[in-house]
C-alpha positions as CSV (number, residue, x, y, z in Angstrom):
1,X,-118.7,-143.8,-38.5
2,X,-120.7,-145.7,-35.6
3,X,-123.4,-143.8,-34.4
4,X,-123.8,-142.7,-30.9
5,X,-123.2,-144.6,-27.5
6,X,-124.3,-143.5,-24.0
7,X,-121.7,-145.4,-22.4
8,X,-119.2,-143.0,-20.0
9,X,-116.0,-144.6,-21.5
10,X,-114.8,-148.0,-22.8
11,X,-114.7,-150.9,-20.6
12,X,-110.7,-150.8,-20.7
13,X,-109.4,-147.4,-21.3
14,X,-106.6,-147.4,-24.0
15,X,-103.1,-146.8,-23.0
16,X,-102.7,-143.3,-22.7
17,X,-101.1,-141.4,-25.8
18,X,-97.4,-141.6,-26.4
19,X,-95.5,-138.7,-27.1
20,X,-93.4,-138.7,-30.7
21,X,-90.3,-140.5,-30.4
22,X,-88.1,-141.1,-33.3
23,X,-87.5,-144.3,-32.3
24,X,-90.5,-145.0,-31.6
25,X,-92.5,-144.4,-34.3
26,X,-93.5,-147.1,-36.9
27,X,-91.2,-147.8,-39.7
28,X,-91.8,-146.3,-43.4
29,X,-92.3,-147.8,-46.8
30,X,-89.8,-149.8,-48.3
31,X,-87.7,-147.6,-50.4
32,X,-89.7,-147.4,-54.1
33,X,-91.4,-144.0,-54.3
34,X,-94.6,-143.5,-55.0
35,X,-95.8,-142.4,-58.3
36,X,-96.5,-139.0,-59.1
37,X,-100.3,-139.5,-59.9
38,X,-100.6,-141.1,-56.4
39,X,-98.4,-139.2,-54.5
40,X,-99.9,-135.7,-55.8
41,X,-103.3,-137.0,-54.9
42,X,-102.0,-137.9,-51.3
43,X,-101.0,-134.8,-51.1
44,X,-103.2,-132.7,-52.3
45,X,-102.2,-131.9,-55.6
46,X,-103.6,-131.6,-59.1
47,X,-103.8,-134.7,-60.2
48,X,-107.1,-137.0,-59.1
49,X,-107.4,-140.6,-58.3
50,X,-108.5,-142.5,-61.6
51,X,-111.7,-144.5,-60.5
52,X,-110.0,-147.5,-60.0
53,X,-107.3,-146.2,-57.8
54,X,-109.9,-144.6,-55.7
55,X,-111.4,-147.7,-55.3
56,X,-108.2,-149.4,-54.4
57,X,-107.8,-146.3,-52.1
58,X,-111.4,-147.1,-50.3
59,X,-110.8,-150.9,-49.7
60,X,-107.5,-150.1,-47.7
61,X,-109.0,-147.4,-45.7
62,X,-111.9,-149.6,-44.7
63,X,-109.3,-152.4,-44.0
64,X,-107.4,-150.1,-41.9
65,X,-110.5,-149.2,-39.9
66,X,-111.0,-153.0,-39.3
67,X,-107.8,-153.6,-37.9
68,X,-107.9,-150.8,-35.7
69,X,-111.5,-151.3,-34.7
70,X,-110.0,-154.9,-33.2
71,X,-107.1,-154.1,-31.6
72,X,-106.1,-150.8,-32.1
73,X,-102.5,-148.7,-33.5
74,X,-100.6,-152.4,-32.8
75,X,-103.7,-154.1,-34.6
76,X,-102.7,-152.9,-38.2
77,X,-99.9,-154.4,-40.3
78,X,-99.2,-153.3,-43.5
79,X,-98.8,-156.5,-44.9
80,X,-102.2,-157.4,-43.2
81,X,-103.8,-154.2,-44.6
82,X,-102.7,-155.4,-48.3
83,X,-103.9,-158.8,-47.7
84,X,-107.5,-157.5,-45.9
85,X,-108.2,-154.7,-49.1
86,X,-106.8,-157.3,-51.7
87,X,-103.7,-155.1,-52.8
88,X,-99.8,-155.6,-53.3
89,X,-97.8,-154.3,-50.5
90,X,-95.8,-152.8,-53.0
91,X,-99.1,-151.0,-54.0
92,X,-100.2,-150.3,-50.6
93,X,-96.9,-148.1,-49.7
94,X,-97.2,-146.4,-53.0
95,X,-101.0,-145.0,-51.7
96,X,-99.4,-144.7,-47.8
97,X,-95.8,-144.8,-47.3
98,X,-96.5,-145.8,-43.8
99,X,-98.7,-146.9,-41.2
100,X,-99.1,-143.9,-39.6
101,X,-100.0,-142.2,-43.0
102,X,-102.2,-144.8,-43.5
103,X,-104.4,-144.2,-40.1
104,X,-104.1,-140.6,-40.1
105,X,-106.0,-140.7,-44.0
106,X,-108.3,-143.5,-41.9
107,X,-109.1,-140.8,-39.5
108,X,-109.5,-138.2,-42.3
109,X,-112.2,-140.4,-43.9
110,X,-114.4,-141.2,-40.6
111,X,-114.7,-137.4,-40.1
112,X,-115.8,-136.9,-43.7
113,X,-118.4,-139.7,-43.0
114,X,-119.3,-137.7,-39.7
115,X,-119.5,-134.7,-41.9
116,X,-121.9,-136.4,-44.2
117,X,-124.2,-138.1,-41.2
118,X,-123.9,-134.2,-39.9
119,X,-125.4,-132.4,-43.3
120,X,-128.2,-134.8,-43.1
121,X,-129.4,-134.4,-39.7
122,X,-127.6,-131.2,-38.9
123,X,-127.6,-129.8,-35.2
124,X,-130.8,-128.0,-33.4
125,X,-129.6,-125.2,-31.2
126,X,-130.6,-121.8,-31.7
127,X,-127.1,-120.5,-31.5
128,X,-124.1,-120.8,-33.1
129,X,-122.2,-121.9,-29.9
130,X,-124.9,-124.3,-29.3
131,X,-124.7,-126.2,-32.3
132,X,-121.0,-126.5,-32.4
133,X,-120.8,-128.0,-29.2
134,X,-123.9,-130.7,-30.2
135,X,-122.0,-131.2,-33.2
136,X,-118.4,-132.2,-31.6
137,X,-120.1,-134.2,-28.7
138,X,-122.1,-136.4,-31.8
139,X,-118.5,-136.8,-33.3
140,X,-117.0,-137.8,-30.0
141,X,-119.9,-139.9,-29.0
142,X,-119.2,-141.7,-32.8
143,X,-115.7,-142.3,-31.8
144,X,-116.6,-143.8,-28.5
145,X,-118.6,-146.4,-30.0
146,X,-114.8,-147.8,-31.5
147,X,-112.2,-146.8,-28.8
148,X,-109.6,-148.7,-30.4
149,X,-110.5,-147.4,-33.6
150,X,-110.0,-143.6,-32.1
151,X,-106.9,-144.6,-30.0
152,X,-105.4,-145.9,-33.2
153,X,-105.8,-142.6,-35.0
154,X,-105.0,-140.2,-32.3
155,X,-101.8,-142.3,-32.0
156,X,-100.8,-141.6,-35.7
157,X,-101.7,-138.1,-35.3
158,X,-99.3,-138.0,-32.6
159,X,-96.3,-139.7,-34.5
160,X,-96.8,-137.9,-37.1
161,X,-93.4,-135.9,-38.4
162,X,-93.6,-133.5,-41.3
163,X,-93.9,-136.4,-44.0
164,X,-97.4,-136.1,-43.0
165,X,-98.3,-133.4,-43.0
166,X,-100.6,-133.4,-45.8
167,X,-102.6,-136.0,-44.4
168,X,-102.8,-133.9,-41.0
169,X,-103.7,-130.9,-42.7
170,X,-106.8,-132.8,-44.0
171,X,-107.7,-133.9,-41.2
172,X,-107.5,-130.1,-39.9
173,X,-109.4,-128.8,-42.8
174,X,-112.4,-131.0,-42.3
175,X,-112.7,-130.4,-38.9
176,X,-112.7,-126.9,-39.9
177,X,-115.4,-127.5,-42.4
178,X,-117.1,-129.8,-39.6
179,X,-117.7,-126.3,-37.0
180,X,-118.1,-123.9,-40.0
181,X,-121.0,-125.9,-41.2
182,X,-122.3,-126.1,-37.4
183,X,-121.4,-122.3,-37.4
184,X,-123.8,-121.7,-40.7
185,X,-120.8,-119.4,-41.6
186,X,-119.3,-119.3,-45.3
187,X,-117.2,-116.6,-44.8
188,X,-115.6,-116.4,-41.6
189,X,-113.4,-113.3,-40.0
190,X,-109.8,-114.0,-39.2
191,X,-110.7,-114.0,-35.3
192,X,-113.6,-116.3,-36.1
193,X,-110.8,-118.4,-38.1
194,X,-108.9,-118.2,-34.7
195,X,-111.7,-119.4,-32.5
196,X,-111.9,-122.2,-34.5
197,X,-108.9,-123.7,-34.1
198,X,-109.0,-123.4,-30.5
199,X,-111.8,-125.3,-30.5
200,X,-110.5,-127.6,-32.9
201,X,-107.1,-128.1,-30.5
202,X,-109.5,-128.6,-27.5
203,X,-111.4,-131.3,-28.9
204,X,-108.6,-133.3,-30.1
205,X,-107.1,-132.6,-26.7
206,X,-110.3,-133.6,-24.3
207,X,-110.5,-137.2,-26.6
208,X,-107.0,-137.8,-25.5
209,X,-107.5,-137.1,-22.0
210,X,-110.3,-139.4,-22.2
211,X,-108.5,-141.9,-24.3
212,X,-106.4,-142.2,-21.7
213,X,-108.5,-142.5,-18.9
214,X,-108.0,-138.9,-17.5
215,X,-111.4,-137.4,-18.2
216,X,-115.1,-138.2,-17.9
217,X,-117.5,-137.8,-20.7
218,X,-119.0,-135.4,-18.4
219,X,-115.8,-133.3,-18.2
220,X,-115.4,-133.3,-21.8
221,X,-119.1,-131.9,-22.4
222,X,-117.7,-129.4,-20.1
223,X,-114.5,-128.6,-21.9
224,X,-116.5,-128.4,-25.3
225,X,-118.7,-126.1,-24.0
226,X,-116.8,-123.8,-22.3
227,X,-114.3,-123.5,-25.6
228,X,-117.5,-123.1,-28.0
229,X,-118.1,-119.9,-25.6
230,X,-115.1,-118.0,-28.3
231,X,-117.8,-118.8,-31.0
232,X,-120.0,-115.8,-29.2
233,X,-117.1,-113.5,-28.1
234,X,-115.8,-113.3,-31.7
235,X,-119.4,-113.1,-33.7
236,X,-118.9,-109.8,-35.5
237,X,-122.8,-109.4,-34.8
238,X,-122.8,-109.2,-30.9
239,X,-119.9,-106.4,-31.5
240,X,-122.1,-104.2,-32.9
């Protein structure tokens, strides 16, 4: 993921977010299934990528950030996906049975590369609060280097139906793993749990407000911090 851009928003704000429509939303794979191996790895399951399927996997996820990066959700075709990573269509709706599977796994990959960039040069504040904001402001600062790239994601995150929901939940889970980490918790309480999905909903929230040309970066620094306030009010230690 890019790293991080003092600019106050992109030169020409996105269109703002659609909400799920039926009709709207992009049309699936062609009817073949995808094989158990690949479709137990896509969601979740037991059975792991050989090497050279994750390798496959990898060149269409970059291609799919590419496209985006350009022009955005309209930007990637699945047939121009397939031809960019050097894979069969047929092959390519096997791995994502759609694009907005496709783009929600893309944004599930730039996060674990955020994640990555994070555990190497983790955040500085003394408090937990602190740090969590710092760390979501780097992320959203990452994603404003590509605002077509973001646009395209949130987009798929917002067509997405129950089909994908194992691609969502991955994206939930490591921006879970993203605030714990910030947090320095392991083991957190069930009202810690809860504070962090609020933050989690407000951050997805404030980059589609600015997405859309509703918010500032200013005002989102303001949003994040104000949220990362739950991170004090639940800490079992200022209880006692």
């Amino acid at each position: 993921m890019p790293a991080e851009d003092s600019t106050q928003r992109p030169a020409t704000a996105p269109s703002p977010v659609p909400s799920p429509a039926p009709s709207s939303a992009p049309s699936s794979a062609p009817s073949s299934a995808p094989s158990s191996a690949l479709g137990s790895a896509r969601s979740g399951g037991p059975s792991p990528l050989t090497e050279r399927q994750e390798a496959r996997r990898r060149r269409i996820l970059h291609a799919s950030a590419q496209l985006a990066s350009r022009g955005g959700f309209d930007a990637v075709q699945m047939r121009e996906v397939a031809e960019s990573s050097q894979v069969a269509l047929g092959t390519l709706y096997r791995y994502f049975p759609s694009k907005v599977h496709l783009l929600v796994a893309t944004m599930q990959d730039q996060l674990e590369h955020m994640h990555g960039t994070l555990r190497r040069k983790p955040p500085t504040g003394e408090r937990a609060a602190e740090r969590v904001a710092e760390t979501l402001m780097r992320a959203f600062r990452a994603l404003q280097r590509e605002p077509h790239l973001a646009d395209a994601m949130v987009r798929a995150l917002t067509f997405a139906d129950r089909s994908v929901s194992p691609e969502v939940d991955q994206v939930s889970r490591q921006t879970t793993a993203i605030i714990l980490d910030a947090m320095g918790l392991e083991d957190p309480t069930p009202e810690q749990l809860s504070a962090v999905r609020v933050i989690e909903h407000t951050w997805h929230s404030a980059l589609i407000t600015w997405l859309s040309g509703r918010a500032s970066i200013a005002q989102v620094r303001i949003d994040i911090e104000t949220v990362c306030r739950l991170i004090d009010v639940t800490d079992p230690a200022r209880k006692a």
